[in-house]
Structures are given as structure tokens and as C-alpha cells.
C-alpha positions in Angstrom: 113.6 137.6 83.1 114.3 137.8 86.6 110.7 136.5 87.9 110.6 133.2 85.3 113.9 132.6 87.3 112.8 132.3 90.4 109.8 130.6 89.5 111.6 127.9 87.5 114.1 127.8 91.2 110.9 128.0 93.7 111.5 124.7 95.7 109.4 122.2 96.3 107.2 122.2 99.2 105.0 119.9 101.8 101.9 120.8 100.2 103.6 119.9 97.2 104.2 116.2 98.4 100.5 115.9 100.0 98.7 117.1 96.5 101.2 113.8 94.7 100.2 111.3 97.4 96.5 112.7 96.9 97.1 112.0 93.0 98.2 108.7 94.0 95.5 107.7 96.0 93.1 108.4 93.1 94.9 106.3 90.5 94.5 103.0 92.9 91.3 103.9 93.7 90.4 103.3 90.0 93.2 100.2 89.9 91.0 97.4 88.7 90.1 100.2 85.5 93.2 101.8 85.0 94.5 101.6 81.5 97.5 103.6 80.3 97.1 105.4 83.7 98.6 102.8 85.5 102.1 104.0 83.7 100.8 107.6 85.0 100.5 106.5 88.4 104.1 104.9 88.9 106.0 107.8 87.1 103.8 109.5 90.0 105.1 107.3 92.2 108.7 107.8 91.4 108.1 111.8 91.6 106.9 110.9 95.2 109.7 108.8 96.3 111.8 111.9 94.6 110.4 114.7 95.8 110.4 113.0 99.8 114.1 112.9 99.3 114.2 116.1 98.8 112.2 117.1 101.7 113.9 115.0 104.1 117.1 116.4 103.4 115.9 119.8 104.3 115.1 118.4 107.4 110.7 118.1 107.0 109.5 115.3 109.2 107.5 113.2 107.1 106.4 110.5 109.1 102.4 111.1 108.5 103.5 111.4 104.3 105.3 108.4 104.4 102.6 106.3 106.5 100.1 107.0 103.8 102.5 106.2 100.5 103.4 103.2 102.6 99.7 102.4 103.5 99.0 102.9 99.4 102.0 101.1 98.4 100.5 97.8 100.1 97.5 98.0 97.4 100.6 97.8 94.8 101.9 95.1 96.9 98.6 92.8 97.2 97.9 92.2 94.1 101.1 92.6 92.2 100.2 90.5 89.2 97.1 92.6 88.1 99.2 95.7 88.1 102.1 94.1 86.2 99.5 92.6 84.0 98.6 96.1 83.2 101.7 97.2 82.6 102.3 94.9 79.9 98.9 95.8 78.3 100.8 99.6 77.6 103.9 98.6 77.2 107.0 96.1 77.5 108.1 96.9 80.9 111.4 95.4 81.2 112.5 97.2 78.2 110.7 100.4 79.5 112.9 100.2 82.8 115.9 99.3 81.1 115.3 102.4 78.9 114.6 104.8 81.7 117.5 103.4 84.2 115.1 102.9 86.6 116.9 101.3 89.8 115.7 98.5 91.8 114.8 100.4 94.6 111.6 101.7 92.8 110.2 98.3 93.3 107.0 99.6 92.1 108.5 99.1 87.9 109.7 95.3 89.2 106.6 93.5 90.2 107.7 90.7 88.0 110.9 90.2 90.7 108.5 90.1 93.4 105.7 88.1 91.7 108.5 85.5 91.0 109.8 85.6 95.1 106.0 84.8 95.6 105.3 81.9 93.9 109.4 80.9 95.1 108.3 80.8 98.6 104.4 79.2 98.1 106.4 76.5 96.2 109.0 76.1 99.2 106.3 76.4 101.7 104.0 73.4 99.6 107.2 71.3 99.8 107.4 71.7 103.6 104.1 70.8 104.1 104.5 68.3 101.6 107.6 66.6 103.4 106.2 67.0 107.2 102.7 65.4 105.8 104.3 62.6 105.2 106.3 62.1 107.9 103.2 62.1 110.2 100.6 60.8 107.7 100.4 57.1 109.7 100.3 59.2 113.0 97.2 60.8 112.0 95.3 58.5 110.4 95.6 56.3 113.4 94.1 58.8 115.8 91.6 59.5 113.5 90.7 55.8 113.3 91.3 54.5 117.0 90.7 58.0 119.1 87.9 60.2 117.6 88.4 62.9 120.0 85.0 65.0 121.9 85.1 68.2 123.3 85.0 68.2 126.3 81.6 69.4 128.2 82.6 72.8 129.1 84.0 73.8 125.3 81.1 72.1 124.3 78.6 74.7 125.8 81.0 77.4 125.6 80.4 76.6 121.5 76.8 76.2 122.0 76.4 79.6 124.0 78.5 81.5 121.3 76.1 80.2 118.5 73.2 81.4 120.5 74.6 84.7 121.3 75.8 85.2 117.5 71.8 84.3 116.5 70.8 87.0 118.8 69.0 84.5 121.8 70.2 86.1 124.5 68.7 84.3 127.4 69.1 80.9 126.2 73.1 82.1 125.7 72.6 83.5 129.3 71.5 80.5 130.4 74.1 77.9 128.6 76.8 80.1 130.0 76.0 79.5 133.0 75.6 75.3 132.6 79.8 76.0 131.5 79.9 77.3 134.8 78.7 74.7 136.5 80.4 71.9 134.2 84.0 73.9 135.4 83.8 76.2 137.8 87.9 76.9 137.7 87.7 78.7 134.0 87.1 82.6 133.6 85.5 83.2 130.4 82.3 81.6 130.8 81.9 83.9 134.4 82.9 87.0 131.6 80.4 86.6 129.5 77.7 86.1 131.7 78.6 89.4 133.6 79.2 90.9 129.8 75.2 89.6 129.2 74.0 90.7 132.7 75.5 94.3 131.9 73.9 94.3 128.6 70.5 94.0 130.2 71.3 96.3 132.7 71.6 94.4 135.6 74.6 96.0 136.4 75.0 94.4 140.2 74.5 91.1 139.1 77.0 91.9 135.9 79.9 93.1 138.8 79.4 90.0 141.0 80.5 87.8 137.7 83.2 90.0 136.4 84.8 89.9 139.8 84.9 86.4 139.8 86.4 86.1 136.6 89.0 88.3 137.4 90.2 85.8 140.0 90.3 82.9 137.1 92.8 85.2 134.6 96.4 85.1 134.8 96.1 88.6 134.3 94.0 92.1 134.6 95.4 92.5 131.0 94.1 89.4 129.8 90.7 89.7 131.4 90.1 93.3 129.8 91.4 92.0 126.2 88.7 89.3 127.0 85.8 91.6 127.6 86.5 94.4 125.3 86.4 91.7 123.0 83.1 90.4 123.8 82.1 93.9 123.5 82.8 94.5 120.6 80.5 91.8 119.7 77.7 93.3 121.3 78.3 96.4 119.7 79.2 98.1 122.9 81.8 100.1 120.9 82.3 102.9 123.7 82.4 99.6 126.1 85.3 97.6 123.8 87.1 101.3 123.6 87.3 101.5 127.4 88.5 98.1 127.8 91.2 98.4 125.3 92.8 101.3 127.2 92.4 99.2 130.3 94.5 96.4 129.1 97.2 99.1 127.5 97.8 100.6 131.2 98.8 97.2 132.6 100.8 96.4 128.7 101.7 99.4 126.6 103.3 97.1 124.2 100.3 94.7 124.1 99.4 94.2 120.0 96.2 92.8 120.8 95.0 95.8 122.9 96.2 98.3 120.0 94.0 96.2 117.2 91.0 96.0 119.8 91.8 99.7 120.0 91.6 100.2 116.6 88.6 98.1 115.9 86.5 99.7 118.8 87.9 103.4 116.8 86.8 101.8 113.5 83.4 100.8 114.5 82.6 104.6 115.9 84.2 105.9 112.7 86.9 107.4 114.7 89.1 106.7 111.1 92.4 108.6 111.9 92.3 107.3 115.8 91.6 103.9 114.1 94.4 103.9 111.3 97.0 105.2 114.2 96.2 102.3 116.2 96.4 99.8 113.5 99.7 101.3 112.0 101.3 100.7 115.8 100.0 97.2 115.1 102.0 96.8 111.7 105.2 97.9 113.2 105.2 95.6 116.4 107.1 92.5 115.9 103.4 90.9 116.8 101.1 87.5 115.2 102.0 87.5 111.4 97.9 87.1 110.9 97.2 89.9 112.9 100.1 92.5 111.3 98.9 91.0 107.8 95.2 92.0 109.0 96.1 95.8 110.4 97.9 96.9 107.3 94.7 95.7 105.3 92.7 98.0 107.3 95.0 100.6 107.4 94.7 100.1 103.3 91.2 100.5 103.0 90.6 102.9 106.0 92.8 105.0 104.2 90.9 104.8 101.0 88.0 106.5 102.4 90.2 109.4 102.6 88.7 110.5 106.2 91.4 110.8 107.6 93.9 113.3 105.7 95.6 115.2 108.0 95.2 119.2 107.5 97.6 120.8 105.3 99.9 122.7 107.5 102.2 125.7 105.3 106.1 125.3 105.8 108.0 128.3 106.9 110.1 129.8 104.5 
């Protein structure tokens, strides 16, 4: 009698928590199939949100847990319409919730609220657009008709030199880069690139002479390194774009761009839990909408190869 006691008042544990979140992660794995699991999965959900209550009150840091159930909830959150479209293939949910008491805070059961915010604010934004189209409609259409603008030379072969490097003709980029050069002399990137080239062929003497000249033509040491890491990441100088990444976050720690580079250059050499920490610093900077939008989506799918779990660690008793 004693022992079913304290089995029925064992508590709870870490491992616990990890082994729900695990569950979870299977369930959207199979979301565009699920069927009357998709019920399964958000009663899951609201053991999780439960059970991390719990935990946090007896002091367990959770900040790796929660990254992940946020990093799964997103897949909820993209494509909220399929998943309440599910729903109501099982069952009607509004009466479900209603049944249950389920609060508001387990937004997961009120994907109809947040489907209905959506098209709110697509239909406010259309307006906008709508009302500042018009206002400038007679603007446009007269510079379209009077001032068909060119690029000017120097974007013009920085274009061209791209397209060449993109189909894989090196020297021919090699060589339009350095025509930009010549067009304007005063702007950095087309000096980068030709050192990044030059390096890539291994002429590593002539590659120094043009990176140092670049340098001079960027505001900053942080920009220049953003620039390059960049370009190699394009290459597929991963080790390269890594090393430049960490460059640019000496001179700015807080830099968003360097931490996405970062995680790209991490990505790319399948260095998934380096990758997904760099892209979840990304998501919580106040940084470019696009490029927070764009981080949590990899964080999403990195996540769904399930390389990076961390290890199970046991809680003291």
C-alpha cells in the first residue's frame, strides 16, 4: 500500500518534460497527415505548458526546454489554418474548449482568434497600400513615362559580375570586377570581391593587396567582414564565412547580421546546435522583421532534424 503511494506522489521530472517535447516533435513532424492525432498532440501540448509550470516553480532552468516548445510552437503558428482545419475534421472545437475550460492562454485550442487577427491585419495592411497608391499613382506614372531611369555603369557591372560568378565563370567575373573598379574607384565592394576571387585561386598576395584597399572604402572593419563572410559563403568557403562572422562580432557583439552569417556558415558545416543558437540570438534581437521572420524558420526546421537535442542530464533529488 505504501509503495503504490509513493508511486502515485513521485514528482515529475526533467526527463519527464524532454520525453513530452520529444512526443511533440513527432506529432508535427507528421502535421500535414495527422488525423485524430492532432487532438493528441495539443492535449500534449497543454501537459507540456503544465508540467513546465511545475518545474519552474521548483526552481529547474528551462531555457534549452522552452527554446524547443517555442521553436515547435512556430510550426503551429505558420500555418494555423491547416491545423484548425484539422481540428474541426475531429471535432467542434469551440464547443470542445468551452467544454474543457480551456483558457486563452493555450493559444494552441484558439487558432480560429489568431487566424481571424491575420486576415484583420492583411486587410488593414491592403488598405494602406491601397490609400498611399493612390496618393502617389500620378507621381509614378510620370517618372515612368518622362525618366526611365539606368543603372548607373558601376551597378551595372557589379550585376553583370554577380551573374557570372553565380554561373560559375570565374575569370570573366574576375575580370568585370575589376572594369567596376575602374568605372569607380571610391566604392569597396567591387575591390572585395576581387581579393575574395584572387584568394579563391590561391593567389593569396594578390587577394591581400585588394582586401586592404577595400578596407579603406568601408565605414567600418564590421561592415567589411559582414561583406566578405558573405561572399564566402557563396563560394562555399564555409570555414572562411565562419571566421569572418566572428570578426565582425568582436567589433559589434550585438550585430544581427553577423549572428545569422554565424548561423548560416554553422548550418552549411552541419554544426546544427552551434547553428540553431545563433539563429535563436537572431529571433530575440529587436533586428530586420525579414531577417527575425527568416531565423525562427530555420530554427523550425533545423530543429526538425532532431540533431541537436541536448543530452539528458538526471535532476538531483
Amino acid at each position: 500500500m505504501e509503495k503504490r503511494q509513493e508511486k502515485t506522489l513521485k514528482k515529475e521530472t526533467l526527463n519527464d518534460l524532454r520525453e513530452q517535447i520529444e512526443r511533440y516533435r513527432k506529432y508535427l513532424l507528421d502535421l500535414d497527415i495527422l488525423g485524430k492525432e492532432i487532438i493528441e498532440a495539443l492535449i500534449l501540448r497543454d501537459k507540456i505548458k503544465e508540467l513546465s509550470f511545475k518545474l519552474e516553480k521548483r526552481g529547474i532552468d528551462l531555457s534549452v526546454e522552452k527554446s524547443k516548445i517555442d521553436t515547435l510552437d512556430h510550426i503551429i503558428k505558420d500555418r494555423p489554418a491547416l491545423v484548425w482545419k484539422k481540428i474541426k475534421e475531429v471535432t467542434d472545437p469551440v464547443a470542445y474548449r468551452e467544454k474543457n475550460k480551456i483558457p486563452p492562454e493555450n493559444w494552441w485550442w484558439y487558432l480560429d482568434h489568431i487566424i481571424k487577427r491575420e486576415r484583420q491585419r492583411r486587410r488593414r495592411k491592403w488598405l494602406m497600400r491601397g490609400i498611399i497608391g493612390a496618393s502617389i499613382i500620378l507621381a509614378i506614372y510620370l517618372i515612368f513615362t518622362y525618366v526611365i531611369p539606368k543603372p548607373e555603369p558601376y551597378v551595372a557591372l557589379m550585376e553583370e559580375a554577380s551573374r557570372l560568378l553565380d554561373e560559375g565563370k570565374i575569370n570573366p567575373a574576375l575580370e568585370t570586377y575589376k572594369k567596376a573598379i575602374n568605372t569607380n574607384p571610391r566604392e569597396g565592394p567591387a575591390y572585395l570581391m576581387v581579393g575574395v576571387i584572387y584568394e579563391f585561386l590561391g593567389e593569396k598576395e594578390m587577394a591581400e593587396n585588394y582586401f586592404s584597399r577595400a578596407k579603406q572604402r568601408y565605414s567600418s572593419l564590421h561592415d567589411f567582414y559582414l561583406q566578405r563572410g558573405m561572399s564566402w559563403l557563396r563560394l562555399g568557403e564555409y570555414k572562411k564565412a565562419e571566421m569572418d562572422a566572428k570578426e565582425a562580432l568582436k567589433i559589434n557583439p550585438k550585430s544581427a547580421e553577423a549572428h545569422f552569417l554565424l548561423g548560416n556558415a554553422y548550418e552549411a558545416q552541419d554544426k546544427i546546435a552551434q547553428a540553431i543558437a545563433e539563429f535563436s540570438i537572431v529571433s530575440d534581437m529587436e533586428a530586420d522583421p525579414k531577417l527575425t521572420v527568416i531565423a525562427r524558420y530555420k530554427i523550425g526546421m533545423l530543429a526538425l532534424r532532431g540533431v541537436a537535442s541536448p543530452p539528458v542530464k538526471t535532476e538531483n533529488p
